[in-house]
N, C-alpha and C positions, 0 to 999 in steps of 0.2 A: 623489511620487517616481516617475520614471522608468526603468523597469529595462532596460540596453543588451540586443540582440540574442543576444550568449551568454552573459548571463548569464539570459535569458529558455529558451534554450535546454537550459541546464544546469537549472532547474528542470521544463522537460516531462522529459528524460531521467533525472531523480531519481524524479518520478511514474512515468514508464513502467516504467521498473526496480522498482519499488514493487509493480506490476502483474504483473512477472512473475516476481517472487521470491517474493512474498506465499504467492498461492495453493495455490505449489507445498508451500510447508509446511506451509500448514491442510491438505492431502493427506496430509501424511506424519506431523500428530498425529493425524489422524484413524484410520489405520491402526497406530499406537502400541498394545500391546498395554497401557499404561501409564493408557491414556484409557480406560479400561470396567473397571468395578468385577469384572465378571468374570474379564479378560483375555484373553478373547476378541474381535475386534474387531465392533464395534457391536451386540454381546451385554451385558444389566446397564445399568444405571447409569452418566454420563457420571461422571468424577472430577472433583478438583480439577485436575488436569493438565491435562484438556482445559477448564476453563473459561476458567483463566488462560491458558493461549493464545491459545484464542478472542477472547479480550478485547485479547490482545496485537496478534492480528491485523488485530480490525477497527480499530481505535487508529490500529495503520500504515498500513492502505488508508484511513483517510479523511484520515488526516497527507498520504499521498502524492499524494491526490487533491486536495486545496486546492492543495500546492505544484505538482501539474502545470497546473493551473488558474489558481493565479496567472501562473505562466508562459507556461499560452497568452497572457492576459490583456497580459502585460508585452511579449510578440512581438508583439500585433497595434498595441498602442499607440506602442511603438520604432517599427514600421512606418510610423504616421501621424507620428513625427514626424519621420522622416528626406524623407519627402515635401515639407515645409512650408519 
């Protein structure tokens, strides 16, 4: 299967968006008063709060990181075959 140019495109801009959405929220469990058994932040014991995110997180970054990669993938092949 060959995947056209925007839809090649819409797959890097799914991953990149993936990229900069992501991290911004493992930022802002991590500063969660909700994530530290104390409630203090990065004081105590991580919770279950912050694992299941964690977990969420890297889940999405690497979801997002295959479909940006299939999509360079599908760009640079579209590419060779609109040459031919």
């Amino acid at each position: 299967m060959v995947l056209s140019r925007g839809w090649s495109a819409f797959l890097v801009g799914v991953g990149i968006w993936t990229w900069v959405i992501w991290p911004r929220f493992a930022v802002a469990i991590w500063q969660d008063p909700r994530a530290w058994v104390s409630g203090t932040v990065g004081e105590g014991a991580p919770t279950a709060f912050l694992w299941v995110h964690a977990l969420l997180i890297a889940a999405s970054l690497a979801i997002g990181t295959t479909v940006g990669v299939l999509g360079i993938r599908g760009w640079l092949i579209a590419g060779r075959s609109e040459t031919r």
